[in-house]
C-alpha positions in Angstrom: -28.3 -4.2 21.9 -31.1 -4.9 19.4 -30.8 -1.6 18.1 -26.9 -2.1 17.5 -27.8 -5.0 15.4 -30.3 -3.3 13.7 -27.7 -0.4 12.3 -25.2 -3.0 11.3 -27.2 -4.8 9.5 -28.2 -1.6 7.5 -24.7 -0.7 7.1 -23.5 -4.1 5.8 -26.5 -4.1 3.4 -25.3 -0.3 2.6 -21.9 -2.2 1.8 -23.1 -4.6 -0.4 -25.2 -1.9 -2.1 -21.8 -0.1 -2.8 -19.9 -2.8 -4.0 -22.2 -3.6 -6.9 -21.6 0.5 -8.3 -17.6 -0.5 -8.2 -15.7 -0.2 -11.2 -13.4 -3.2 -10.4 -10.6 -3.4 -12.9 -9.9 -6.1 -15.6 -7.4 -8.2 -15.8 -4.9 -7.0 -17.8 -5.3 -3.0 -16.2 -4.5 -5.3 -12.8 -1.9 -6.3 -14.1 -0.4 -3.3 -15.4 -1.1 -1.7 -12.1 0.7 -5.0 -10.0 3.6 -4.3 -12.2 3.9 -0.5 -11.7 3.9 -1.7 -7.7 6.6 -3.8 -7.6 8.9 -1.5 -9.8 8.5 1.7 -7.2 8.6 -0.8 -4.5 12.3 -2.3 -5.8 13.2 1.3 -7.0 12.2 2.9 -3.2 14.4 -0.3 -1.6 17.6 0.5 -3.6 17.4 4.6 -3.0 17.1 3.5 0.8 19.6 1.1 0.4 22.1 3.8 -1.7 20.7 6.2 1.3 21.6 4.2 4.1 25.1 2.8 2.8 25.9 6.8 2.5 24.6 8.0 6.0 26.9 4.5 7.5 30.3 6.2 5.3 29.9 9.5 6.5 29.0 8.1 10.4 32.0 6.1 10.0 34.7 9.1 8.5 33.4 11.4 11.3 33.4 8.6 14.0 37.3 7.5 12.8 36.3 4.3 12.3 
């Protein structure tokens, strides 16, 4: 159990070590990304909306409902 303890504590301070070489972005390139997001994520919920609506017609002309 000691040894278990031991490891993580290498691998957290291996973590920490990592997270200092991180290019984290600025503000404005988070931004820019956030934005770029939220547009596929609206433009992927009206294709599967446009896909779904055209699966229901096509159930419902070869159902006769």
């Amino acid at each position: 159990m000691k040894d278990f303890f031991a490891k993580f504590k290498g691998y957290l301070s291996e973590v920490k070590g990592e997270a200092k070489r991180v290019s984290w972005p600025d503000k404005h390139e988070l931004y820019d990304s956030t934005i770029v997001v939220i547009a596929f994520i609206f433009i992927l919920a009206v294709t599967t909306f446009v896909c779904d609506k055209v699966i229901q017609l096509v159930v419902n002309m070869i159902a006769g409902a």
